[in-house]
mmCIF file as Biopython writes it, N, C-alpha, C and O atoms, coordinates in Angstrom:
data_model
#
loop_
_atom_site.group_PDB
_atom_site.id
_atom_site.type_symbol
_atom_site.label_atom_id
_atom_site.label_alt_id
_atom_site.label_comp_id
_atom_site.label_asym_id
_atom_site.label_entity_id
_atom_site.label_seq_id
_atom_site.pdbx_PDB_ins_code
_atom_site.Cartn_x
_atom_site.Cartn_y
_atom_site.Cartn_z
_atom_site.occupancy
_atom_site.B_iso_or_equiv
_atom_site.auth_seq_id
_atom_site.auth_asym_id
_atom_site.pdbx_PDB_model_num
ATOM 1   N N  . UNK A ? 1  ? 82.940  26.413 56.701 1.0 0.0 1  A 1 
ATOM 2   C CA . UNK A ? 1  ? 84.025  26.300 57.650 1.0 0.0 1  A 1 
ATOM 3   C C  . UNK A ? 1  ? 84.291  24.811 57.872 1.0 0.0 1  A 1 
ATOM 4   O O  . UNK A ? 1  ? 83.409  24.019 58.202 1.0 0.0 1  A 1 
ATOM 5   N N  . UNK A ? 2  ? 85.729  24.447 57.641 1.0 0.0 2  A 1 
ATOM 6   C CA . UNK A ? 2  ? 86.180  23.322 57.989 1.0 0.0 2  A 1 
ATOM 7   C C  . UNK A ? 2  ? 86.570  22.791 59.550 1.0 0.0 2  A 1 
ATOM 8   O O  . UNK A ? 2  ? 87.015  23.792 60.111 1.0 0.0 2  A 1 
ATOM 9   N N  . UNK A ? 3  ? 86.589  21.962 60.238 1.0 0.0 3  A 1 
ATOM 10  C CA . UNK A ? 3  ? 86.712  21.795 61.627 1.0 0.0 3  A 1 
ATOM 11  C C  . UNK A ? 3  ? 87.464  20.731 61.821 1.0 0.0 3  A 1 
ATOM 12  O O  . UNK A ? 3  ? 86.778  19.720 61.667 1.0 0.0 3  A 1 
ATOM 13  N N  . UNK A ? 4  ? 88.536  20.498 62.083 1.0 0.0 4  A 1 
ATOM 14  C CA . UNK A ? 4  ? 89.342  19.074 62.216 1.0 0.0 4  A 1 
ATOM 15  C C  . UNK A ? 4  ? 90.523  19.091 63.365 1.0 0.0 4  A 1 
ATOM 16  O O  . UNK A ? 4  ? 91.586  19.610 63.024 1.0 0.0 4  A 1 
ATOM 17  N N  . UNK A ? 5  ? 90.427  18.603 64.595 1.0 0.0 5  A 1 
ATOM 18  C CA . UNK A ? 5  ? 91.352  18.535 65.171 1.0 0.0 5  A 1 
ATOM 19  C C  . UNK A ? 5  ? 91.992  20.086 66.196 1.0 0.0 5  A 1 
ATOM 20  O O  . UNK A ? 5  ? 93.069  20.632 66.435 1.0 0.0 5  A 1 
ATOM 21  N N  . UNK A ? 6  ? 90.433  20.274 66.556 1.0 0.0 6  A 1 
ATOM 22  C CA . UNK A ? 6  ? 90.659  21.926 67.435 1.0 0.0 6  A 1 
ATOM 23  C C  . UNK A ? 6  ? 90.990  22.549 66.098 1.0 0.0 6  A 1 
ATOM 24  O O  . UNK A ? 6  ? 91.493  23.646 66.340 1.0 0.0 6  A 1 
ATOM 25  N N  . UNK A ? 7  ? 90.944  22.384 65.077 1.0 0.0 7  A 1 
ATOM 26  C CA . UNK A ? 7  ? 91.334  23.869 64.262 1.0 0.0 7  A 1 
ATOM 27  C C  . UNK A ? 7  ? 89.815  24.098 63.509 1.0 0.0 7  A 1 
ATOM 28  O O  . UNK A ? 7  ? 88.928  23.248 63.435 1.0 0.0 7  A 1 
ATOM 29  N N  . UNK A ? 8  ? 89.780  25.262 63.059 1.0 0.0 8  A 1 
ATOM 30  C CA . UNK A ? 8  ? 88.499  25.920 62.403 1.0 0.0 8  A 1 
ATOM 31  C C  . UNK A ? 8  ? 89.357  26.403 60.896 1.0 0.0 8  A 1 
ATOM 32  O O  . UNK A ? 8  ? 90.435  26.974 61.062 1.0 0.0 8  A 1 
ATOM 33  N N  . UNK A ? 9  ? 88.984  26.224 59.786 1.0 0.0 9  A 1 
ATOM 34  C CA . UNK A ? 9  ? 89.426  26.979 58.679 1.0 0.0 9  A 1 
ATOM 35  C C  . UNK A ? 9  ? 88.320  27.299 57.632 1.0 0.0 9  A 1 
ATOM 36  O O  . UNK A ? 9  ? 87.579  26.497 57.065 1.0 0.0 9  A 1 
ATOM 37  N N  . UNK A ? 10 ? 88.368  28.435 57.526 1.0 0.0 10 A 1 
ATOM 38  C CA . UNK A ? 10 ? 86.988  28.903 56.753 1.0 0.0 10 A 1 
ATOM 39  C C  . UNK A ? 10 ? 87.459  28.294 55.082 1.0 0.0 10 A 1 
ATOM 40  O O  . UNK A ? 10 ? 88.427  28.573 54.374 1.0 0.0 10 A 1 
ATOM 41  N N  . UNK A ? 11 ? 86.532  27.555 54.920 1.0 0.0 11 A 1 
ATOM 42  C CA . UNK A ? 11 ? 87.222  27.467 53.310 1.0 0.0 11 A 1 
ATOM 43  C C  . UNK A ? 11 ? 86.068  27.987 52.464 1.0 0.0 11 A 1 
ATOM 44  O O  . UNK A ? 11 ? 85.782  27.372 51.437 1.0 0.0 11 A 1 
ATOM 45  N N  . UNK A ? 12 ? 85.288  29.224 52.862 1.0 0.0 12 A 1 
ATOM 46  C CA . UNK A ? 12 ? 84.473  29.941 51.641 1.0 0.0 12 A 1 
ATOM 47  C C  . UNK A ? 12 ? 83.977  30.922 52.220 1.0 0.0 12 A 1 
ATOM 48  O O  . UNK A ? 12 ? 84.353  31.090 53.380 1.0 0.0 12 A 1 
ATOM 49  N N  . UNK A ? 13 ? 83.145  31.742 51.743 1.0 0.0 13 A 1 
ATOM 50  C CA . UNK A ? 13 ? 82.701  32.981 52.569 1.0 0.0 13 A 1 
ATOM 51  C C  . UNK A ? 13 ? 81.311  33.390 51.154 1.0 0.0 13 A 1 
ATOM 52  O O  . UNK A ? 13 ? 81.393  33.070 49.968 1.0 0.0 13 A 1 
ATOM 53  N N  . UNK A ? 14 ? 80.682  33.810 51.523 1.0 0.0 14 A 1 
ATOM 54  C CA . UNK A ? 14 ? 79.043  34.460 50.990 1.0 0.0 14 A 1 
ATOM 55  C C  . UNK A ? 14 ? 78.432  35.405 51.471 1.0 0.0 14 A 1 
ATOM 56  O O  . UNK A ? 14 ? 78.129  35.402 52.664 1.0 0.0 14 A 1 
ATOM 57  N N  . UNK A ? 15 ? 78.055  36.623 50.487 1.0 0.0 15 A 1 
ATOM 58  C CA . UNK A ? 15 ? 77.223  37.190 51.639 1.0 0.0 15 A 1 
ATOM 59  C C  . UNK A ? 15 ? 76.591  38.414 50.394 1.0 0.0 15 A 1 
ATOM 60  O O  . UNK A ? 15 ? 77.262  39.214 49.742 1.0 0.0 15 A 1 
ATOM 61  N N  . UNK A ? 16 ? 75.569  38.267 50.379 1.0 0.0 16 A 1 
ATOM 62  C CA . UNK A ? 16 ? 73.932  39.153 49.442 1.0 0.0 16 A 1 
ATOM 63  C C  . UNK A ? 16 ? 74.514  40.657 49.321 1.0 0.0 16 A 1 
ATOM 64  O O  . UNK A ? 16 ? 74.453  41.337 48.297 1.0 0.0 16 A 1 
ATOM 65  N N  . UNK A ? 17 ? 75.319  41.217 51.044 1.0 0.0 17 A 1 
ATOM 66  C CA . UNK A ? 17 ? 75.965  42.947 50.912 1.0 0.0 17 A 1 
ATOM 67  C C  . UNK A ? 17 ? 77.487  42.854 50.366 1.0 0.0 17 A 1 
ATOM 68  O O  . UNK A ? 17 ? 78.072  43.905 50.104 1.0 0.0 17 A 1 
ATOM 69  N N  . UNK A ? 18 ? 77.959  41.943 50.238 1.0 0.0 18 A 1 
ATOM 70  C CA . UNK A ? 18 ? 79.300  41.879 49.838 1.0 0.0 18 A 1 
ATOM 71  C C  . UNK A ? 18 ? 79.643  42.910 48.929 1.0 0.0 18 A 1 
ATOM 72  O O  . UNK A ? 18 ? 78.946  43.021 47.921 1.0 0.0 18 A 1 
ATOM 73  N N  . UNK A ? 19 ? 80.776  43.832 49.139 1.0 0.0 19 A 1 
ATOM 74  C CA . UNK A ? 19 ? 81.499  44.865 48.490 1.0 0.0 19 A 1 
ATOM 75  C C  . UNK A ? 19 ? 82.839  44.259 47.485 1.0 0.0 19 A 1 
ATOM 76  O O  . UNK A ? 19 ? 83.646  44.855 46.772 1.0 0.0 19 A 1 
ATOM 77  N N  . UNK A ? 20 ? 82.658  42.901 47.780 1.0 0.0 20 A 1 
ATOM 78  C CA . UNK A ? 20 ? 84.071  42.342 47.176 1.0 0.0 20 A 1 
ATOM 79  C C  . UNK A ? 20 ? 83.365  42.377 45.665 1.0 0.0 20 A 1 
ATOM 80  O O  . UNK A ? 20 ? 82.137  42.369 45.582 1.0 0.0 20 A 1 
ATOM 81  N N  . UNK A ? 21 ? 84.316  42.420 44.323 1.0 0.0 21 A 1 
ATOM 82  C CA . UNK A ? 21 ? 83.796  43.013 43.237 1.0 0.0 21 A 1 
ATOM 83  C C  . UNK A ? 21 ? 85.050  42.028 42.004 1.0 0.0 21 A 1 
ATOM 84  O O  . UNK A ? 21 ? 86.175  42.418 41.692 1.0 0.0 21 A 1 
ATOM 85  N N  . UNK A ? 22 ? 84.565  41.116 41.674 1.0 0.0 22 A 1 
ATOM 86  C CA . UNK A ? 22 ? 85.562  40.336 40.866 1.0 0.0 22 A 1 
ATOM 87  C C  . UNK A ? 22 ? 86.513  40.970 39.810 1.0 0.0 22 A 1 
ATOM 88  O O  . UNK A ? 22 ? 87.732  40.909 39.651 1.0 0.0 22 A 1 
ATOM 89  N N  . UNK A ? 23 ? 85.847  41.388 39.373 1.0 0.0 23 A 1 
ATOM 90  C CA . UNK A ? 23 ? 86.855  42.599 38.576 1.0 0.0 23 A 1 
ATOM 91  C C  . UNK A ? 23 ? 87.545  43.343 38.421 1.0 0.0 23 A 1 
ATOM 92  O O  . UNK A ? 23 ? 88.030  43.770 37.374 1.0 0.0 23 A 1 
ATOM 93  N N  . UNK A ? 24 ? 87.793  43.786 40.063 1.0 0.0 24 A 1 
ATOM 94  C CA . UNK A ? 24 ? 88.446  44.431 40.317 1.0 0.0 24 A 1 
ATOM 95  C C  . UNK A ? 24 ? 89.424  44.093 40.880 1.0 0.0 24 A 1 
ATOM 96  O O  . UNK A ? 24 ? 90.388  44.841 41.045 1.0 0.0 24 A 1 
ATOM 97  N N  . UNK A ? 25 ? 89.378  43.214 41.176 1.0 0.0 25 A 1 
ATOM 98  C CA . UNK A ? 25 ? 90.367  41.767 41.477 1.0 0.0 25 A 1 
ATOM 99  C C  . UNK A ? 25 ? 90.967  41.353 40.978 1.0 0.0 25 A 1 
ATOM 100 O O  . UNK A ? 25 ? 91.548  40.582 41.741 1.0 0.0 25 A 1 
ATOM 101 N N  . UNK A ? 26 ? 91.392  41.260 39.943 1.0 0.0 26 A 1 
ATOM 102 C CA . UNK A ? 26 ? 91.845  40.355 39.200 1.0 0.0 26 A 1 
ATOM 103 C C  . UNK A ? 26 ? 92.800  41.385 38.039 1.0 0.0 26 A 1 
ATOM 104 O O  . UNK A ? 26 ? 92.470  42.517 37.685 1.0 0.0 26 A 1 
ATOM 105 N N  . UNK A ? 27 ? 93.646  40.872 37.736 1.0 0.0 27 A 1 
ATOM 106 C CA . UNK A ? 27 ? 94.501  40.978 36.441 1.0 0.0 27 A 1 
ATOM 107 C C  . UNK A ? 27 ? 94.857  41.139 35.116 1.0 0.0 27 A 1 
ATOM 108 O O  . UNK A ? 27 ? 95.744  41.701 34.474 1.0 0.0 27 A 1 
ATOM 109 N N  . UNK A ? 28 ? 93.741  40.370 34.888 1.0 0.0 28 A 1 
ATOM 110 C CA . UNK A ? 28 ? 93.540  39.369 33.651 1.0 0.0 28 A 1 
ATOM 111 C C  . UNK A ? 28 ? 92.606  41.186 32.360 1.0 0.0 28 A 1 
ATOM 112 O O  . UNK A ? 28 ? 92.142  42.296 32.617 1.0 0.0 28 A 1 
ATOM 113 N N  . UNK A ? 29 ? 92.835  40.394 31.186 1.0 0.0 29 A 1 
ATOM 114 C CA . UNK A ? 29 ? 91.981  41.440 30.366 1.0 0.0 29 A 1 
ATOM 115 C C  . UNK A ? 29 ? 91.117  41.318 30.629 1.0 0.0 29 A 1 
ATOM 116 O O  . UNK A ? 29 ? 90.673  40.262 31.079 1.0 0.0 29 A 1 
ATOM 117 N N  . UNK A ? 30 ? 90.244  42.758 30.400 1.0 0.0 30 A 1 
ATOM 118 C CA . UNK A ? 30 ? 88.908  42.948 30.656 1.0 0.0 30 A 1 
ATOM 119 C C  . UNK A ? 30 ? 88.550  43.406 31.967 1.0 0.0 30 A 1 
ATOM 120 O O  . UNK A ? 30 ? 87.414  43.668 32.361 1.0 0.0 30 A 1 
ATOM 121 N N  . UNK A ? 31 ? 89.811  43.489 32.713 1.0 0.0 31 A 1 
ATOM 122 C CA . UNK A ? 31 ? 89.290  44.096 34.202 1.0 0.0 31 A 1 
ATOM 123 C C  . UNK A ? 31 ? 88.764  45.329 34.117 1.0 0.0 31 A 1 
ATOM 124 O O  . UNK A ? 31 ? 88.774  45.940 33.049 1.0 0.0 31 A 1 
ATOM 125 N N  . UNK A ? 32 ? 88.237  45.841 35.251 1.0 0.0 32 A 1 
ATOM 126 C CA . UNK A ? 32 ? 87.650  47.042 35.515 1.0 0.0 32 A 1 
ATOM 127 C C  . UNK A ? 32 ? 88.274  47.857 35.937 1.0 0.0 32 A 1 
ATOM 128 O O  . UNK A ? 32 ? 87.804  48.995 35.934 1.0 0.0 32 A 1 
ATOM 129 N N  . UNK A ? 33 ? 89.652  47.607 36.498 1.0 0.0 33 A 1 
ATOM 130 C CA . UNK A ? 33 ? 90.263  48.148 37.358 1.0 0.0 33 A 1 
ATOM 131 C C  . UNK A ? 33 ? 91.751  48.831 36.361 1.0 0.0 33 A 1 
ATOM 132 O O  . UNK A ? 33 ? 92.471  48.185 35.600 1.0 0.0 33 A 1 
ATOM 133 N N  . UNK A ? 34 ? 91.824  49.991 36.633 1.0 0.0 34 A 1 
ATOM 134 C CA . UNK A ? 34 ? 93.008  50.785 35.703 1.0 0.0 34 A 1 
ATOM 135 C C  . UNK A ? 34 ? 94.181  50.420 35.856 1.0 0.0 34 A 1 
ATOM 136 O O  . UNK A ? 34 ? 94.872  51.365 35.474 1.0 0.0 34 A 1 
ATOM 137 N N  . UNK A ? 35 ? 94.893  49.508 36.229 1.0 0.0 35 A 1 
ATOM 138 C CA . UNK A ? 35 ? 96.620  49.200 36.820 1.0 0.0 35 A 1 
ATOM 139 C C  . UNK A ? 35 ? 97.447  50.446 36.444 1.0 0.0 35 A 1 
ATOM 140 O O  . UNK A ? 35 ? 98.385  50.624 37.222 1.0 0.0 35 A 1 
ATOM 141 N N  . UNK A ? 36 ? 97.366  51.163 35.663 1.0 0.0 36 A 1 
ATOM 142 C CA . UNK A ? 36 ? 98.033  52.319 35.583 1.0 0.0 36 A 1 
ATOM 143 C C  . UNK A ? 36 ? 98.018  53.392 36.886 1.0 0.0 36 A 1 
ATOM 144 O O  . UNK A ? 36 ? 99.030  54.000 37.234 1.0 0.0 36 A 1 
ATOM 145 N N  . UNK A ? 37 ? 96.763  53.520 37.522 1.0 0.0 37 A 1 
ATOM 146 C CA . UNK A ? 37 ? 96.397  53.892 38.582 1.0 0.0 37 A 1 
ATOM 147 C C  . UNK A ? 37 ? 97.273  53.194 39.996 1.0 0.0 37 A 1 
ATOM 148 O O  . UNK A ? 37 ? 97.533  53.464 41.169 1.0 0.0 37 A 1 
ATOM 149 N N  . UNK A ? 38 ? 97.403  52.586 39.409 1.0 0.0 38 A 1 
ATOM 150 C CA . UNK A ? 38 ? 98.306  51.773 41.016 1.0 0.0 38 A 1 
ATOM 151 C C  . UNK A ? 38 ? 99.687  52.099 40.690 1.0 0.0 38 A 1 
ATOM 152 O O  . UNK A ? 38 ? 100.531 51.629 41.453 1.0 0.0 38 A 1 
ATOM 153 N N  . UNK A ? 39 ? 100.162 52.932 39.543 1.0 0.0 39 A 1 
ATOM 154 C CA . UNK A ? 39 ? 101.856 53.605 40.433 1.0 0.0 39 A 1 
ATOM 155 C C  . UNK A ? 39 ? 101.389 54.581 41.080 1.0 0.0 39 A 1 
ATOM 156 O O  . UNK A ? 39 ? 101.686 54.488 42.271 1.0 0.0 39 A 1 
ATOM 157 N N  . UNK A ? 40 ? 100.623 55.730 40.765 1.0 0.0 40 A 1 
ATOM 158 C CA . UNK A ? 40 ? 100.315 56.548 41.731 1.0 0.0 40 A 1 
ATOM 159 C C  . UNK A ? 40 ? 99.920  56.535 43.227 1.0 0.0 40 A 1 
ATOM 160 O O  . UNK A ? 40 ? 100.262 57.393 44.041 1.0 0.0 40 A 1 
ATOM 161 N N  . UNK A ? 41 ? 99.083  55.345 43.506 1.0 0.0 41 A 1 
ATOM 162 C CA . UNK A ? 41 ? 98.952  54.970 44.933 1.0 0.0 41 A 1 
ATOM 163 C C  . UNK A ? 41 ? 100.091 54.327 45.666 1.0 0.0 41 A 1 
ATOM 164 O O  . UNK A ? 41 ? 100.100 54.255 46.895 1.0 0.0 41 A 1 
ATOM 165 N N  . UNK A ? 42 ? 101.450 53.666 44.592 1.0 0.0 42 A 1 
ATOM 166 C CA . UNK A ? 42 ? 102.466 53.375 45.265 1.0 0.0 42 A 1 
ATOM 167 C C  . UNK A ? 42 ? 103.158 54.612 45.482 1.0 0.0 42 A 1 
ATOM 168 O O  . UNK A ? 42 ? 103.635 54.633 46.617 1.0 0.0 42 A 1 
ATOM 169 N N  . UNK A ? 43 ? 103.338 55.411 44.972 1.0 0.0 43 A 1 
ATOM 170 C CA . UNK A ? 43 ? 104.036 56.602 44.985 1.0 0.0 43 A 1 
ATOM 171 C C  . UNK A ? 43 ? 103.583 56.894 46.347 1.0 0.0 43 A 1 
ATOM 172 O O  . UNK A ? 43 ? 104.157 56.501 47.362 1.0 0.0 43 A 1 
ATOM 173 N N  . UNK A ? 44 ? 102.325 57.738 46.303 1.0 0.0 44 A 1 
ATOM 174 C CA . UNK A ? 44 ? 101.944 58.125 47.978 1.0 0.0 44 A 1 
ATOM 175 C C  . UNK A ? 44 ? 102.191 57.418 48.802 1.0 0.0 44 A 1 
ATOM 176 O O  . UNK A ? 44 ? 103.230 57.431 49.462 1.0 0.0 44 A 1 
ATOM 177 N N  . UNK A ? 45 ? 101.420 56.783 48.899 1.0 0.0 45 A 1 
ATOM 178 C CA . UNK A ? 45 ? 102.002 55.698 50.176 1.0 0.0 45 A 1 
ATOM 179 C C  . UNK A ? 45 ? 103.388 55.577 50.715 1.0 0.0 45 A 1 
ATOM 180 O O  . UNK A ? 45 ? 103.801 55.783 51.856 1.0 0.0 45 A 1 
ATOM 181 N N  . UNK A ? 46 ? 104.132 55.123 49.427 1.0 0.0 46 A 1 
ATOM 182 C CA . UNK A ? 46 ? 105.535 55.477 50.107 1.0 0.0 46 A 1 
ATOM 183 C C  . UNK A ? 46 ? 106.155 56.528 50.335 1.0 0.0 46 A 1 
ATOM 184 O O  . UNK A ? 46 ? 107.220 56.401 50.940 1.0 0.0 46 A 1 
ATOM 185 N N  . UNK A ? 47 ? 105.764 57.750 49.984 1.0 0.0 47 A 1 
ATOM 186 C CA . UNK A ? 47 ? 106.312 59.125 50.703 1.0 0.0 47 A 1 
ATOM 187 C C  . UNK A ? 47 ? 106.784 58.836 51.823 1.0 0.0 47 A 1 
ATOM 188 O O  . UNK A ? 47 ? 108.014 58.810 51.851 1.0 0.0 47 A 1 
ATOM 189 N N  . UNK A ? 48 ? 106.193 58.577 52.889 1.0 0.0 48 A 1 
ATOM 190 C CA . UNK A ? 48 ? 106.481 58.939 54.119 1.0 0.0 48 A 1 
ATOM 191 C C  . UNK A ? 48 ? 107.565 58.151 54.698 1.0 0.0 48 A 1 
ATOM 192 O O  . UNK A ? 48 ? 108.127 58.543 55.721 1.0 0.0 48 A 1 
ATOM 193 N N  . UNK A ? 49 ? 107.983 56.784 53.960 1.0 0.0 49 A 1 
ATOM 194 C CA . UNK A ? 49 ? 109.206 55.882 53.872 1.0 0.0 49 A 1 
ATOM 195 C C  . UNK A ? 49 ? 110.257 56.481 53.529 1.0 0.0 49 A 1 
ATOM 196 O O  . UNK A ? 49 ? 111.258 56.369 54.237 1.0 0.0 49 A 1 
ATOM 197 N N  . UNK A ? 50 ? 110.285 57.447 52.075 1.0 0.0 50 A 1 
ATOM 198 C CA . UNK A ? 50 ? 111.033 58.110 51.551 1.0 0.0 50 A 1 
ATOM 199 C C  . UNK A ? 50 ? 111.536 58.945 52.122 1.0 0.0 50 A 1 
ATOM 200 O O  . UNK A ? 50 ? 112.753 58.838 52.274 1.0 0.0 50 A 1 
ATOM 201 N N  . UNK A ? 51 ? 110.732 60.329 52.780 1.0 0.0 51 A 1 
ATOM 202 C CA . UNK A ? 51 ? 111.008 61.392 53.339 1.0 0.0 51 A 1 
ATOM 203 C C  . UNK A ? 51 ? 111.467 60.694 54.915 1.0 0.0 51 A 1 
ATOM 204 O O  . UNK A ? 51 ? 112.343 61.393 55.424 1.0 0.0 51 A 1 
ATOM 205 N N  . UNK A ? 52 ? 111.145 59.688 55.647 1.0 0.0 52 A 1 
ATOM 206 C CA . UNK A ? 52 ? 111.832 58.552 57.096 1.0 0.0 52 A 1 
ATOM 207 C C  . UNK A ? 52 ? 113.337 58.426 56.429 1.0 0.0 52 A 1 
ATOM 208 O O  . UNK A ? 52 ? 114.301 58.701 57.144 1.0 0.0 52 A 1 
ATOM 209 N N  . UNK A ? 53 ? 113.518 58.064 55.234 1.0 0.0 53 A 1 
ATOM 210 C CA . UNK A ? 53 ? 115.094 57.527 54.794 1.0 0.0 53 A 1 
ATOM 211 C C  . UNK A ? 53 ? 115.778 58.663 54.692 1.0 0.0 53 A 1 
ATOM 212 O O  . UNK A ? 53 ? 116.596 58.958 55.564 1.0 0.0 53 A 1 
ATOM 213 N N  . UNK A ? 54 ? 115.557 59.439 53.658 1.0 0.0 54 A 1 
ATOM 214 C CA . UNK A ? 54 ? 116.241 61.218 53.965 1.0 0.0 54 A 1 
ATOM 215 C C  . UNK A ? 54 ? 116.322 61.777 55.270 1.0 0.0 54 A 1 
ATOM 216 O O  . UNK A ? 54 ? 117.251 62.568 55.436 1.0 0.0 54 A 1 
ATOM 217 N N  . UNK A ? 55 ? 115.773 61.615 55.978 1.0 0.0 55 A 1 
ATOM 218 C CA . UNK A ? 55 ? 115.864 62.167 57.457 1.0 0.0 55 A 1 
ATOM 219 C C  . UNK A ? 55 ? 117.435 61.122 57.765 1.0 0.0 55 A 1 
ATOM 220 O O  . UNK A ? 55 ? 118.606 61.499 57.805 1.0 0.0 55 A 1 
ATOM 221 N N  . UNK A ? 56 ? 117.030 60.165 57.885 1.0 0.0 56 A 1 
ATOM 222 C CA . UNK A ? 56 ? 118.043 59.320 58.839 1.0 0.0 56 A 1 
ATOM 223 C C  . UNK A ? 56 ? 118.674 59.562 58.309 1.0 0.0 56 A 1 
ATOM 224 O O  . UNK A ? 56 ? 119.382 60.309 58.984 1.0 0.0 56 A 1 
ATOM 225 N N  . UNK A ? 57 ? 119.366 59.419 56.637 1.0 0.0 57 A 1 
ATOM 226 C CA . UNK A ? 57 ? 120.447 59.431 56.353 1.0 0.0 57 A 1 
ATOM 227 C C  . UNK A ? 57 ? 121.003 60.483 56.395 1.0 0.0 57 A 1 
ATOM 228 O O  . UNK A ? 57 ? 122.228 60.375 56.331 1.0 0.0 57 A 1 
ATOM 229 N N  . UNK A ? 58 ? 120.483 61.857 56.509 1.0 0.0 58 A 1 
ATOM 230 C CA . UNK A ? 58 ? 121.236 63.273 56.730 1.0 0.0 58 A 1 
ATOM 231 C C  . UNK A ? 58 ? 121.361 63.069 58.496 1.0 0.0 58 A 1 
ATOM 232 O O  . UNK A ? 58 ? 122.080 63.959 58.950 1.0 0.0 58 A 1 
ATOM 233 N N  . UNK A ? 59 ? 120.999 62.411 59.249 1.0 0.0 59 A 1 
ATOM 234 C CA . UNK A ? 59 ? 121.398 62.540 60.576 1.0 0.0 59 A 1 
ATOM 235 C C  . UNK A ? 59 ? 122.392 61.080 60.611 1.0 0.0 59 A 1 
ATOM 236 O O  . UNK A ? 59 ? 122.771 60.835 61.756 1.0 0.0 59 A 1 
ATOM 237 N N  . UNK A ? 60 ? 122.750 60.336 59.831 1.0 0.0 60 A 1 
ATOM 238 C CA . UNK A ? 60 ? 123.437 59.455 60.321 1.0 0.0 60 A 1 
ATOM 239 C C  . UNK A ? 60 ? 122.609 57.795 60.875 1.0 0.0 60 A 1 
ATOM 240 O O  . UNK A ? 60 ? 123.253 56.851 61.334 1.0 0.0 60 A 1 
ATOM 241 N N  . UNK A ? 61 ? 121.656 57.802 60.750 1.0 0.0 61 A 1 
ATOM 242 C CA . UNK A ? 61 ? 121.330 57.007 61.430 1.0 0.0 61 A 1 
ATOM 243 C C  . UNK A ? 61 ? 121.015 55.782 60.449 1.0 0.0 61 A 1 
ATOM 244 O O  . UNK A ? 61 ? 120.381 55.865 59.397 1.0 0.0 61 A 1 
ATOM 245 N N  . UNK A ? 62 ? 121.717 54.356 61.132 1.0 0.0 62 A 1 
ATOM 246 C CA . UNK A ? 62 ? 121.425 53.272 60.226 1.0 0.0 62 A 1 
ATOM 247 C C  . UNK A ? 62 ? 119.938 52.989 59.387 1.0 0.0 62 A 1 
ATOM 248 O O  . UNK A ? 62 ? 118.838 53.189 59.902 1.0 0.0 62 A 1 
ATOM 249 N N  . UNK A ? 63 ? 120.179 52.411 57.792 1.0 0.0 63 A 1 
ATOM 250 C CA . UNK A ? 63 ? 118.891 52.127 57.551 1.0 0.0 63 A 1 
ATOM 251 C C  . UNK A ? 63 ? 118.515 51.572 58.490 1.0 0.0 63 A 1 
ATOM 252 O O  . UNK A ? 63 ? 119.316 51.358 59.401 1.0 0.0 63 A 1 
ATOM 253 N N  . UNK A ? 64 ? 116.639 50.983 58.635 1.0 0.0 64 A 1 
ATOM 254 C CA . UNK A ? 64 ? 115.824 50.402 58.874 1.0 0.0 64 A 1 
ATOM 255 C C  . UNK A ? 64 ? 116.056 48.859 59.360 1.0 0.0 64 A 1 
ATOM 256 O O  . UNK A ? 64 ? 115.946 48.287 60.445 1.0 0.0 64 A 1 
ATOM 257 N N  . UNK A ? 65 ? 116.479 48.405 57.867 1.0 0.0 65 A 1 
ATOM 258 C CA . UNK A ? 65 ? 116.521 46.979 57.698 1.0 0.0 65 A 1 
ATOM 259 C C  . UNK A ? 65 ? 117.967 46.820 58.223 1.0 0.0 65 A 1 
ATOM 260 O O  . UNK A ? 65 ? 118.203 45.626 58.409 1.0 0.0 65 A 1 
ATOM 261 N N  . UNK A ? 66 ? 118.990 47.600 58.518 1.0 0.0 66 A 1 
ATOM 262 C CA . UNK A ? 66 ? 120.483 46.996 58.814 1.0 0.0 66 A 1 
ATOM 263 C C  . UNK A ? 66 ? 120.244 47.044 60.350 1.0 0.0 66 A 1 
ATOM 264 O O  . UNK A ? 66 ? 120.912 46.277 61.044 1.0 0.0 66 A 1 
ATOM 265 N N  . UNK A ? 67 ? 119.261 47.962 60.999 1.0 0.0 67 A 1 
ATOM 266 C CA . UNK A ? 67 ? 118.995 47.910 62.243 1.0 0.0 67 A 1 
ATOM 267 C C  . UNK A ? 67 ? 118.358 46.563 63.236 1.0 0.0 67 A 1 
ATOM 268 O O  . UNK A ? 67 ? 118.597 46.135 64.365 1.0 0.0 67 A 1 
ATOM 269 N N  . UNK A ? 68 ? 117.196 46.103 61.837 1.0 0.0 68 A 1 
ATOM 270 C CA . UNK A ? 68 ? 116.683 44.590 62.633 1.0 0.0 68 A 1 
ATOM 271 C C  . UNK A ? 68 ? 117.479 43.869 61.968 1.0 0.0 68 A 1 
ATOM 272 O O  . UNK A ? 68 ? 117.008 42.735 62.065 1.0 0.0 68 A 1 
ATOM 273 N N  . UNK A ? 69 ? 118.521 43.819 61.267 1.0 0.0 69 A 1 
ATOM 274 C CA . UNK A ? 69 ? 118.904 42.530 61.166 1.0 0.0 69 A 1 
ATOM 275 C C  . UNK A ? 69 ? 119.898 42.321 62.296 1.0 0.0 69 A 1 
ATOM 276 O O  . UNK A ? 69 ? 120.272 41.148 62.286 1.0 0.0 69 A 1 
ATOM 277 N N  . UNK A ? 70 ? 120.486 43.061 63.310 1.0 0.0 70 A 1 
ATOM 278 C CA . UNK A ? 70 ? 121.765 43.186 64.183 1.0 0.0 70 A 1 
ATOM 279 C C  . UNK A ? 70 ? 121.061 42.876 65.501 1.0 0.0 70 A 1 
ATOM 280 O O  . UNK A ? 70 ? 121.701 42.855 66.552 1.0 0.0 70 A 1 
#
């Protein structure tokens, strides 16, 4: 942790139980991690955005975003 001027900024972190997992992290070839697998978790997730927009728009009601921008 860095300390300068009332501010605190962690510039590293460590720890022996850590669940963080480099490989799975990352992008690059050779990951561990399936990226094909991540349209499906976008899919779900956004259901409930999807099926929020069909609602409003069969009742009339402004998108989302035209609402905070006014």
């Amino acid at each position: 942790m860095t300390l300068h001027a009332g501010r605190a900024v962690v510039s590293g972190r460590r720890s022996e139980t850590s669940l963080y997992d480099f490989s799975l992290a990352t992008y690059d070839t050779g990951d561990a991690f399936d990226q094909c697998l991540a349209k499906g978790f976008v899919q779900l997730w956004s259901l409930p955005s999807k099926i929020a927009a069909a609602r409003d728009g069969r009742l009339g009601r402004p998108r989302f975003w035209a609402r905070v921008a006014d």
